[in-house]
C-alpha positions in Angstrom: 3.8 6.3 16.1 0.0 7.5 15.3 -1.5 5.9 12.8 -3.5 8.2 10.3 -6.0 6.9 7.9 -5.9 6.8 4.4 -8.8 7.0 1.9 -8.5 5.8 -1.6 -10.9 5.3 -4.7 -9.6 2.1 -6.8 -11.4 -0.3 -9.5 -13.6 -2.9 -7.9 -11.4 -5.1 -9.4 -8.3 -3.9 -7.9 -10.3 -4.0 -4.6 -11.2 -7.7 -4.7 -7.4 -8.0 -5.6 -6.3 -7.3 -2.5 -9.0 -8.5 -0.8 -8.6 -12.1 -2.2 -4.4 -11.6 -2.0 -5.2 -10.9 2.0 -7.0 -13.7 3.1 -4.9 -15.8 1.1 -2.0 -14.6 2.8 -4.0 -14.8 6.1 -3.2 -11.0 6.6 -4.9 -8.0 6.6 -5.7 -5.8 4.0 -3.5 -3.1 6.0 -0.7 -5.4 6.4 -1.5 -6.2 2.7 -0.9 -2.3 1.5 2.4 -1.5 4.1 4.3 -4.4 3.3 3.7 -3.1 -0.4 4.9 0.5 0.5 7.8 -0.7 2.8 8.7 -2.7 -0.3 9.3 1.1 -2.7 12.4 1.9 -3.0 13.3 5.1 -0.5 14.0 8.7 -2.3 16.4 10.7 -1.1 14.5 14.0 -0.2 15.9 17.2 -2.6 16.5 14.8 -5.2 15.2 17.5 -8.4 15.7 14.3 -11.2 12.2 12.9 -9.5 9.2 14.7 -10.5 
């Protein structure tokens, strides 16, 4: 698997969030934010209802 990089604008706030949430969790911010994808629900692909 290659990784790719993902840039995002949030709040400050939101930032600190996660930051704070992270070290708490002694985990990265990275392993923060997939464990938090992995964790949506999957969509079937085709499925029109989801727009």
């Amino acid at each position: 698997m290659k990784n790719k990089e993902l840039k995002i604008r949030i709040s400050e706030r939101r930032l600190n969030k996660v930051r704070l949430y992270a070290v708490h969790a002694d985990k990265t911010m990275t392993q923060v934010i997939e464990e938090l994808i992995d964790s949506l629900p999957s969509i079937e692909r085709g499925n029109s209802s989801m727009r």
